[in-house]
N, C-alpha and C positions, 0 to 999 in steps of 0.2 A: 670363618672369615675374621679377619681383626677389627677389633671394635674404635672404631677413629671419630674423632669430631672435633678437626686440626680446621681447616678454613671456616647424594643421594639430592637428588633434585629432590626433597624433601617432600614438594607437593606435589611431584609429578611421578618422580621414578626415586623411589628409597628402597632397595632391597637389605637385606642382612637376615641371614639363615631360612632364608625360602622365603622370608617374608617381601611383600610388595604391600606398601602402604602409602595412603595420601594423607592428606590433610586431617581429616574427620574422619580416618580411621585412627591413625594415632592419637588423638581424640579421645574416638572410643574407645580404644582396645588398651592402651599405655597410661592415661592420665583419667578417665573416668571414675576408674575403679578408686582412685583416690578422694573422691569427692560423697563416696557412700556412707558414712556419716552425718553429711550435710543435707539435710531435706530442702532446704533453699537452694540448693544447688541444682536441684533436678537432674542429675545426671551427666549435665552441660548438654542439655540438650536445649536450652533456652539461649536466649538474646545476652540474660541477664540472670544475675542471684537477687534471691528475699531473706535478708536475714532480720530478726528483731533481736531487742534486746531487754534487759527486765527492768524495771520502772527503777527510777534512779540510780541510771550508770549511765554514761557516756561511752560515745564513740572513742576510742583510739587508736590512729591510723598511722602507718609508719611504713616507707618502701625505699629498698635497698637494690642498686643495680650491681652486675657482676659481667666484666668484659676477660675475654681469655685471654692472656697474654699481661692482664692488668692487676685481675685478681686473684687469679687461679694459674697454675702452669698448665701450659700445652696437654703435657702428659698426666696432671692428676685424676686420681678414680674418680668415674661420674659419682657413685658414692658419696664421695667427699665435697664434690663440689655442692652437690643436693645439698646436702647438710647442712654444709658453712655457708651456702646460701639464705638458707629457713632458719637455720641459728644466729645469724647477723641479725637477722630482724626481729626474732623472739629475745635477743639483747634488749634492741631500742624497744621493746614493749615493756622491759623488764623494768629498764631504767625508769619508764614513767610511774610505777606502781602498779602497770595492767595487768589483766588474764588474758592470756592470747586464746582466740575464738576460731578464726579461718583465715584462709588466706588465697588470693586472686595471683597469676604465676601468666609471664610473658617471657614468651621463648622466640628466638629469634636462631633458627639453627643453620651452619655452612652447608654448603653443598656436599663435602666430605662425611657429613656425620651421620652413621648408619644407626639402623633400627636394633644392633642390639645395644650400643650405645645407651641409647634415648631410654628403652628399659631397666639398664642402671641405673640410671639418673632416678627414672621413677621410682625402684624399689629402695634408696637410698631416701628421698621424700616420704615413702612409705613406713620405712624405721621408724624415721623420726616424728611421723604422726603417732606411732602409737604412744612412744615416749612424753611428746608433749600434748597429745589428746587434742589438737588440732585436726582439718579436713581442708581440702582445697576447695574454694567455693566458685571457681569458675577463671578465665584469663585467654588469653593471644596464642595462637602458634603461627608463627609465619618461618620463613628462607630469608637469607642472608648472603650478599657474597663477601661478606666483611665478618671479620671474628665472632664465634659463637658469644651472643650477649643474652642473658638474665637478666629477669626482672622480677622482684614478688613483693608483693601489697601485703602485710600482714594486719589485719584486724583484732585490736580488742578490745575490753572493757575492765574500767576503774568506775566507781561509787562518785558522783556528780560530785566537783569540785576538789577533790582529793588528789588528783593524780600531780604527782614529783614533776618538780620544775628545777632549771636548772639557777634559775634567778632568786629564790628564796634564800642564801648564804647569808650568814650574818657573821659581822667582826667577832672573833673570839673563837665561831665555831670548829669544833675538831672538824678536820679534812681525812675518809676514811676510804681504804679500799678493801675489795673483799680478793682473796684467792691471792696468786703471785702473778709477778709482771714481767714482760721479756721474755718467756718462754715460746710466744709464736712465731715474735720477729724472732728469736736464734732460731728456730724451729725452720724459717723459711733459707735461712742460709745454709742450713742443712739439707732440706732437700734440694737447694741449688748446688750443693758439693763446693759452695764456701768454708764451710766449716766440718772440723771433723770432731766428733764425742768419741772418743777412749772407749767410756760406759755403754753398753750397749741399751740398758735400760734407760741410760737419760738420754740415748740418741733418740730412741725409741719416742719417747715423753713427747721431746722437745715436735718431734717430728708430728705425733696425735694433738699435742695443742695447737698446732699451724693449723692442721687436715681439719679438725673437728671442734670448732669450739664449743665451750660450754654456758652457755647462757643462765645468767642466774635468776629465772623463772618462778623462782618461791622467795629469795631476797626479796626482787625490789617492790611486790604486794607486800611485804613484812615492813619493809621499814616509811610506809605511811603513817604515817602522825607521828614521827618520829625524827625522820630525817628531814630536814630543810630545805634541801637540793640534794641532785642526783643526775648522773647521765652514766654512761657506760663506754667502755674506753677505749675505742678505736681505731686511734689516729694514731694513739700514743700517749701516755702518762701525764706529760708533761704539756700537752697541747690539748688535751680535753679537759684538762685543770683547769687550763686556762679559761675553756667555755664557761666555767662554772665563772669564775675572776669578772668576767666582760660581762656579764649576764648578772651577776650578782653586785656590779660596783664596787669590788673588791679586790684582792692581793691574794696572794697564796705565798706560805713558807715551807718547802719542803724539805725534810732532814734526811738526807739521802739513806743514810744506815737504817732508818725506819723502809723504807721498803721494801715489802716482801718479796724474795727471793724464793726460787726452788732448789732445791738440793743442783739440777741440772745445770742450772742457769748458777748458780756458785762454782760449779767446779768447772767452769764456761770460762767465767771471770777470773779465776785463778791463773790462767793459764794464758788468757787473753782480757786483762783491764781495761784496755782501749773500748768493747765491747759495752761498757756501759752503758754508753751515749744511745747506741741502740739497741739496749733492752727500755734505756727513759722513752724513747721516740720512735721507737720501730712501727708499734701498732699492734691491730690485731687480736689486742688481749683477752676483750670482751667479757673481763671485769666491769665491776659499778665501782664509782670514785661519788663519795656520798659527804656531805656535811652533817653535822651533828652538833646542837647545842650541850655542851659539857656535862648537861646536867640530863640528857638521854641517852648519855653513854650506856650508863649500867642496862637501859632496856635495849639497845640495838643490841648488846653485846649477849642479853639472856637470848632474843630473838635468833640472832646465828647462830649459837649454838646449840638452838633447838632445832635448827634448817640443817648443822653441821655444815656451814658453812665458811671459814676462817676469815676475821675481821682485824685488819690492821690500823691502827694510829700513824698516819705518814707524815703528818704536818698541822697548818693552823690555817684560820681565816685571821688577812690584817689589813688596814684600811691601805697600806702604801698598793697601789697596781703593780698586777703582772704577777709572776709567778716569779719565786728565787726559788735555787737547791742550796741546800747547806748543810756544812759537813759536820763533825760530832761537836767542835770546836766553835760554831756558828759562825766561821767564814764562807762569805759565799762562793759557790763551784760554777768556774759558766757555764752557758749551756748551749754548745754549737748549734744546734737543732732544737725546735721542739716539736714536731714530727711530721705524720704523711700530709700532704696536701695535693691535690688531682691538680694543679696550675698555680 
Protein backbone atom coordinates (compact mmCIF):
# COMPACT_ATOMS: atom_id res chain seq x y z
CA UNK A 1 0.00 0.00 0.00
CA UNK A 2 1.50 3.58 -0.45
CA UNK A 3 2.40 5.39 2.48
CA UNK A 4 0.22 8.91 2.36
CA UNK A 5 -0.39 11.43 4.98
CA UNK A 6 -1.72 14.32 2.51
CA UNK A 7 -5.05 15.60 4.36
CA UNK A 8 -7.46 6.12 8.05
CA UNK A 9 -10.00 7.37 10.38
CA UNK A 10 -7.04 7.27 12.65
CA UNK A 11 -9.08 6.42 15.67
CA UNK A 12 -11.53 4.38 14.22
CA UNK A 13 -10.50 2.66 11.18
CA UNK A 14 -6.33 3.15 10.15
CA UNK A 15 -5.36 0.14 8.17
CA UNK A 16 -1.76 -0.11 6.31
CA UNK A 17 -0.17 -3.50 5.63
CA UNK A 18 -2.71 -5.58 7.65
CA UNK A 19 -2.53 -3.47 10.35
CA UNK A 20 -5.80 -2.12 12.09
CA UNK A 21 -5.11 0.33 14.81
CA UNK A 22 -6.83 2.85 17.13
CA UNK A 23 -5.82 5.38 19.27
CA UNK A 24 -3.92 3.55 22.07
CA UNK A 25 -2.67 1.13 20.02
CA UNK A 26 -0.59 3.43 18.07
CA UNK A 27 0.28 4.54 21.36
CA UNK A 28 1.47 1.42 22.28
CA UNK A 29 2.83 -0.39 19.53
CA UNK A 30 4.37 3.04 17.32
CA UNK A 31 5.44 5.65 19.93
CA UNK A 32 5.92 3.81 23.30
CA UNK A 33 8.87 2.01 22.36
CA UNK A 34 10.23 5.57 22.18
CA UNK A 35 9.84 6.49 25.51
CA UNK A 36 12.03 3.32 27.08
CA UNK A 37 14.63 5.25 28.27
CA UNK A 38 12.66 7.42 30.19
CA UNK A 39 11.54 5.97 33.64
CA UNK A 40 9.27 8.93 34.22
CA UNK A 41 7.52 8.10 31.36
CA UNK A 42 6.06 4.98 32.38
CA UNK A 43 5.59 3.60 29.17
CA UNK A 44 2.67 6.38 28.52
CA UNK A 45 0.69 4.54 30.17
CA UNK A 46 -0.10 7.33 32.81
CA UNK A 47 -2.08 10.66 32.79
CA UNK A 48 1.30 12.31 33.10
CA UNK A 49 5.43 12.09 33.21
CA UNK A 50 7.77 12.59 36.47
CA UNK A 51 10.91 13.89 35.68
CA UNK A 52 13.57 15.62 38.25
CA UNK A 53 16.33 17.31 37.80
CA UNK A 54 19.95 17.67 39.66
CA UNK A 55 20.26 20.23 42.31
CA UNK A 56 21.28 23.37 40.65
CA UNK A 57 19.85 23.50 37.16
CA UNK A 58 16.95 24.83 35.82
CA UNK A 59 14.17 23.92 33.74
CA UNK A 60 14.32 24.72 30.01
CA UNK A 61 11.50 24.66 27.95
CA UNK A 62 11.02 25.25 24.32
CA UNK A 63 8.06 24.00 21.73
CA UNK A 64 8.12 24.27 18.14
CA UNK A 65 4.87 23.60 15.88
CA UNK A 66 4.96 22.11 12.17
CA UNK A 67 1.87 22.42 9.71
CA UNK A 68 2.05 20.46 6.25
CA UNK A 69 1.99 22.57 3.59
CA UNK A 70 3.68 25.28 5.89
CA UNK A 71 6.65 23.69 7.09
CA UNK A 72 7.26 20.70 5.47
CA UNK A 73 6.03 19.56 1.77
CA UNK A 74 3.13 17.38 1.04
CA UNK A 75 5.49 14.76 -0.22
CA UNK A 76 8.53 14.82 2.26
CA UNK A 77 9.87 11.50 4.05
CA UNK A 78 8.27 11.11 7.32
CA UNK A 79 11.84 10.69 8.22
CA UNK A 80 12.69 14.00 7.57
CA UNK A 81 10.06 15.47 8.91
CA UNK A 82 10.58 13.64 12.42
CA UNK A 83 13.95 14.96 12.46
CA UNK A 84 13.57 18.64 11.33
CA UNK A 85 10.80 18.46 13.75
CA UNK A 86 13.07 17.36 17.06
CA UNK A 87 16.00 19.27 15.58
CA UNK A 88 14.09 22.61 15.44
CA UNK A 89 13.81 22.42 18.84
CA UNK A 90 17.20 20.85 20.01
CA UNK A 91 18.38 24.26 18.08
CA UNK A 92 16.29 26.52 20.53
CA UNK A 93 17.72 24.43 23.44
CA UNK A 94 20.99 24.88 21.99
CA UNK A 95 20.75 28.44 21.55
CA UNK A 96 20.13 28.90 25.37
CA UNK A 97 23.27 26.96 26.53
CA UNK A 98 20.97 23.76 27.66
CA UNK A 99 21.32 19.90 27.54
CA UNK A 100 18.25 18.51 25.90
CA UNK A 101 16.74 15.81 28.35
CA UNK A 102 13.10 14.73 26.89
CA UNK A 103 10.57 15.55 25.07
CA UNK A 104 6.42 15.58 25.20
CA UNK A 105 5.21 15.12 21.01
CA UNK A 106 1.33 16.15 19.86
CA UNK A 107 0.25 14.72 16.71
CA UNK A 108 -2.66 15.88 15.15
CA UNK A 109 -2.98 13.15 12.05
CA UNK A 110 -5.61 13.48 8.35
CA UNK A 111 -7.67 11.19 7.74
CA UNK A 112 -5.48 9.93 4.76
CA UNK A 113 -2.40 9.12 6.73
CA UNK A 114 -1.90 5.46 7.08
CA UNK A 115 -0.07 3.19 9.63
CA UNK A 116 2.99 2.65 7.72
CA UNK A 117 3.38 6.36 7.44
CA UNK A 118 3.18 6.93 11.26
CA UNK A 119 5.95 4.16 11.50
CA UNK A 120 8.46 6.26 9.65
CA UNK A 121 7.74 9.15 11.31
CA UNK A 122 8.49 7.05 14.50
CA UNK A 123 11.64 5.34 13.31
CA UNK A 124 12.99 8.72 12.10
CA UNK A 125 12.26 10.15 15.92
CA UNK A 126 13.89 7.08 16.84
CA UNK A 127 17.45 7.88 14.87
CA UNK A 128 17.63 10.77 16.12
CA UNK A 129 17.24 9.73 19.95
CA UNK A 130 19.98 7.82 19.69
CA UNK A 131 22.02 10.52 18.21
CA UNK A 132 21.01 13.08 20.71
CA UNK A 133 20.38 10.69 23.69
CA UNK A 134 17.11 12.13 24.16
CA UNK A 135 13.54 9.88 25.01
CA UNK A 136 9.94 11.02 24.45
CA UNK A 137 8.35 11.53 27.78
CA UNK A 138 4.79 11.38 27.08
CA UNK A 139 2.04 13.87 24.61
CA UNK A 140 -1.44 13.86 22.38
CA UNK A 141 -2.56 11.76 19.50
CA UNK A 142 -5.67 12.98 18.13
CA UNK A 143 -7.50 13.23 13.91
CA UNK A 144 -7.71 15.94 12.14
CA UNK A 145 -9.63 17.02 9.06
CA UNK A 146 -7.19 19.85 8.39
CA UNK A 147 -3.51 19.49 7.45
CA UNK A 148 -1.30 17.08 9.26
CA UNK A 149 0.06 19.36 12.22
CA UNK A 150 3.16 18.71 14.89
CA UNK A 151 3.89 19.62 17.91
CA UNK A 152 6.92 18.95 20.38
CA UNK A 153 7.74 20.36 23.78
CA UNK A 154 11.53 19.77 24.19
CA UNK A 155 12.90 19.71 27.69
CA UNK A 156 16.11 20.77 29.18
CA UNK A 157 18.70 21.77 31.48
CA UNK A 158 21.44 24.60 32.13
CA UNK A 159 23.23 25.30 35.62
CA UNK A 160 20.76 27.92 37.47
CA UNK A 161 21.27 31.33 36.15
CA UNK A 162 23.70 30.74 33.35
CA UNK A 163 21.53 29.89 30.42
CA UNK A 164 22.25 32.56 27.03
CA UNK A 165 19.94 35.28 26.49
CA UNK A 166 19.32 37.05 23.71
CA UNK A 167 19.48 40.55 25.70
CA UNK A 168 22.93 40.52 27.10
CA UNK A 169 24.89 42.22 23.61
CA UNK A 170 27.01 44.94 24.39
CA UNK A 171 28.38 47.84 22.16
CA UNK A 172 31.56 46.84 20.55
CA UNK A 173 30.82 43.06 20.92
CA UNK A 174 31.93 40.77 17.91
CA UNK A 175 28.58 39.42 16.19
CA UNK A 176 29.32 35.62 15.40
CA UNK A 177 27.95 32.71 13.50
CA UNK A 178 28.87 29.29 13.52
CA UNK A 179 28.53 26.73 10.20
CA UNK A 180 27.27 28.67 6.73
CA UNK A 181 24.08 30.28 5.80
CA UNK A 182 21.51 29.94 2.92
CA UNK A 183 21.96 26.53 2.36
CA UNK A 184 18.42 25.50 3.51
CA UNK A 185 16.52 28.25 2.06
CA UNK A 186 18.38 27.20 -1.65
CA UNK A 187 17.87 23.94 -0.48
CA UNK A 188 14.10 24.37 -0.27
CA UNK A 189 13.95 25.78 -3.89
CA UNK A 190 15.46 22.84 -4.86
CA UNK A 191 13.35 20.52 -3.74
CA UNK A 192 10.47 22.82 -5.14
CA UNK A 193 12.28 22.44 -8.68
CA UNK A 194 12.99 26.23 -8.45
CA UNK A 195 16.29 25.96 -8.86
CA UNK A 196 18.58 23.74 -10.62
CA UNK A 197 22.49 22.74 -9.11
CA UNK A 198 24.76 21.53 -12.25
CA UNK A 199 26.69 19.79 -9.05
CA UNK A 200 25.12 16.91 -8.09
CA UNK A 201 26.85 16.96 -4.73
CA UNK A 202 25.90 20.44 -3.85
CA UNK A 203 22.42 19.65 -5.07
CA UNK A 204 22.59 16.98 -2.92
CA UNK A 205 24.08 19.22 0.17
CA UNK A 206 21.76 21.96 -0.31
CA UNK A 207 18.85 19.52 -0.43
CA UNK A 208 20.12 17.39 3.26
CA UNK A 209 20.53 20.98 4.91
CA UNK A 210 16.68 21.78 4.14
CA UNK A 211 15.45 17.86 5.06
CA UNK A 212 17.71 17.51 8.12
CA UNK A 213 19.06 20.21 10.02
CA UNK A 214 21.87 20.16 12.32
CA UNK A 215 21.57 21.54 15.64
CA UNK A 216 24.53 22.72 17.40
CA UNK A 217 23.99 20.75 20.53
CA UNK A 218 27.59 20.93 22.05
CA UNK A 219 28.04 24.88 20.85
CA UNK A 220 25.66 26.61 22.57
CA UNK A 221 26.53 24.45 26.38
CA UNK A 222 30.28 25.61 25.13
CA UNK A 223 29.84 29.07 24.81
CA UNK A 224 28.37 29.88 28.42
CA UNK A 225 30.50 32.27 30.14
CA UNK A 226 31.55 33.28 27.21
CA UNK A 227 29.13 34.50 24.81
CA UNK A 228 26.83 37.44 25.78
CA UNK A 229 23.82 36.49 23.79
CA UNK A 230 22.92 34.00 21.53
CA UNK A 231 19.71 32.62 19.64
CA UNK A 232 19.80 30.39 16.70
CA UNK A 233 18.73 31.18 13.29
CA UNK A 234 15.52 30.50 11.83
CA UNK A 235 13.77 32.94 10.41
CA UNK A 236 16.82 34.16 8.57
CA UNK A 237 20.15 35.83 9.27
CA UNK A 238 19.18 39.02 9.07
CA UNK A 239 15.90 38.89 11.09
CA UNK A 240 17.08 36.90 14.06
CA UNK A 241 20.12 39.53 14.31
CA UNK A 242 17.87 41.64 14.74
CA UNK A 243 16.28 39.69 17.95
CA UNK A 244 19.47 39.93 19.33
CA UNK A 245 19.38 44.38 18.17
CA UNK A 246 15.69 44.77 20.01
CA UNK A 247 16.40 42.63 23.00
CA UNK A 248 19.89 43.92 23.58
CA UNK A 249 19.19 48.01 22.81
CA UNK A 250 21.36 47.86 20.18
CA UNK A 251 22.45 47.88 16.29
CA UNK A 252 24.11 45.50 14.28
CA UNK A 253 26.82 46.03 11.30
CA UNK A 254 26.93 43.33 8.98
CA UNK A 255 29.74 43.09 6.32
CA UNK A 256 28.18 40.91 3.90
CA UNK A 257 31.69 39.29 2.45
CA UNK A 258 32.07 38.14 6.07
CA UNK A 259 29.41 35.63 5.87
CA UNK A 260 29.94 32.16 5.64
CA UNK A 261 29.22 30.60 2.61
CA UNK A 262 29.28 26.92 1.40
CA UNK A 263 31.01 25.87 -1.60
CA UNK A 264 27.17 25.07 -2.88
CA UNK A 265 25.67 28.12 -2.08
CA UNK A 266 28.76 30.04 -4.01
CA UNK A 267 28.49 28.32 -7.10
CA UNK A 268 24.51 29.15 -6.37
CA UNK A 269 25.41 32.74 -6.34
CA UNK A 270 27.68 32.70 -9.22
CA UNK A 271 25.26 31.95 -11.59
CA UNK A 272 22.29 33.55 -9.79
CA UNK A 273 23.36 37.04 -7.57
CA UNK A 274 19.95 37.91 -7.17
CA UNK A 275 19.72 34.87 -4.86
CA UNK A 276 21.50 36.62 -2.14
CA UNK A 277 18.67 38.19 -0.52
CA UNK A 278 17.50 34.76 0.11
CA UNK A 279 20.26 33.02 1.46
CA UNK A 280 20.35 36.79 4.08
CA UNK A 281 16.34 35.84 4.77
CA UNK A 282 15.26 32.59 3.59
CA UNK A 283 15.59 30.85 7.12
CA UNK A 284 15.93 27.54 8.14
CA UNK A 285 19.50 27.54 8.94
CA UNK A 286 19.59 26.48 12.38
CA UNK A 287 22.90 28.10 13.01
CA UNK A 288 23.68 30.13 16.60
CA UNK A 289 24.30 33.84 15.73
CA UNK A 290 26.22 34.69 19.09
CA UNK A 291 27.93 38.01 20.60
CA UNK A 292 31.17 38.06 22.03
CA UNK A 293 33.20 40.62 23.93
CA UNK A 294 36.57 40.96 21.82
CA UNK A 295 38.39 39.94 24.41
CA UNK A 296 36.56 36.18 24.50
CA UNK A 297 37.25 35.78 21.20
CA UNK A 298 40.41 33.78 21.45
CA UNK A 299 38.31 31.19 23.99
CA UNK A 300 35.05 30.76 21.74
CA UNK A 301 37.38 30.43 18.97
CA UNK A 302 39.75 27.40 21.16
CA UNK A 303 36.03 26.17 22.30
CA UNK A 304 34.86 25.40 18.45
CA UNK A 305 37.59 24.09 17.36
CA UNK A 306 37.72 21.78 19.91
CA UNK A 307 33.54 21.03 19.08
CA UNK A 308 34.96 21.17 15.22
CA UNK A 309 32.69 23.39 14.79
CA UNK A 310 33.38 26.48 12.27
CA UNK A 311 33.05 30.02 13.80
CA UNK A 312 32.73 33.00 11.70
CA UNK A 313 33.29 37.03 12.46
CA UNK A 314 30.30 38.47 10.44
CA UNK A 315 29.86 41.80 11.87
CA UNK A 316 29.84 44.27 15.26
CA UNK A 317 27.56 45.51 17.99
CA UNK A 318 26.88 49.57 17.58
CA UNK A 319 24.76 51.76 19.54
CA UNK A 320 22.79 53.31 16.13
CA UNK A 321 19.46 50.53 15.93
CA UNK A 322 18.55 48.01 13.50
CA UNK A 323 20.56 46.02 11.58
CA UNK A 324 22.83 47.36 8.30
CA UNK A 325 24.58 45.03 5.57
CA UNK A 326 27.68 46.36 4.18
CA UNK A 327 29.67 45.87 1.57
CA UNK A 328 33.70 45.54 1.61
CA UNK A 329 33.77 49.28 0.92
CA UNK A 330 31.51 50.10 4.04
CA UNK A 331 28.63 51.28 1.94
CA UNK A 332 25.59 50.16 2.91
CA UNK A 333 23.39 47.31 0.86
CA UNK A 334 19.61 47.50 1.30
CA UNK A 335 17.86 44.89 2.47
CA UNK A 336 14.53 44.14 0.75
CA UNK A 337 13.64 41.55 3.22
CA UNK A 338 14.63 40.50 6.53
CA UNK A 339 13.06 37.28 6.61
CA UNK A 340 10.20 34.64 7.42
CA UNK A 341 7.44 35.82 9.48
CA UNK A 342 3.92 33.44 9.89
CA UNK A 343 1.73 37.15 9.55
Amino acid sequence: MQETCVPVNLLNDMTADNDRLGEFDVIRDIFSPLSEKAPGAFGLTDDAAVMSLAAGSELVVTKDAMVAGVHFLEGDEPEHIAKKLLRTNLSDIAAMGAKPLSYLLATAWPKSCDVAWIRRFAKGLAEDQKIYNVSLLGGDTVSTSGPLTLSLTLLGAVESGKCLRRNGAKEGDLLCVSGSIGDAALGLKVALQELEVSDNNHNQFLLNRYFVPRPRVLLGPALIGVASSCLDISDGLLADVGHICRNSNLGAVIEQSKIPLSAAVQEVLLKTPDLMEKVLSGGDDYELAFTVPKDRYGQVMRKAESLDVPISVIGKMVTRLGVSLIDDDGAEIPIPSMGWTHF
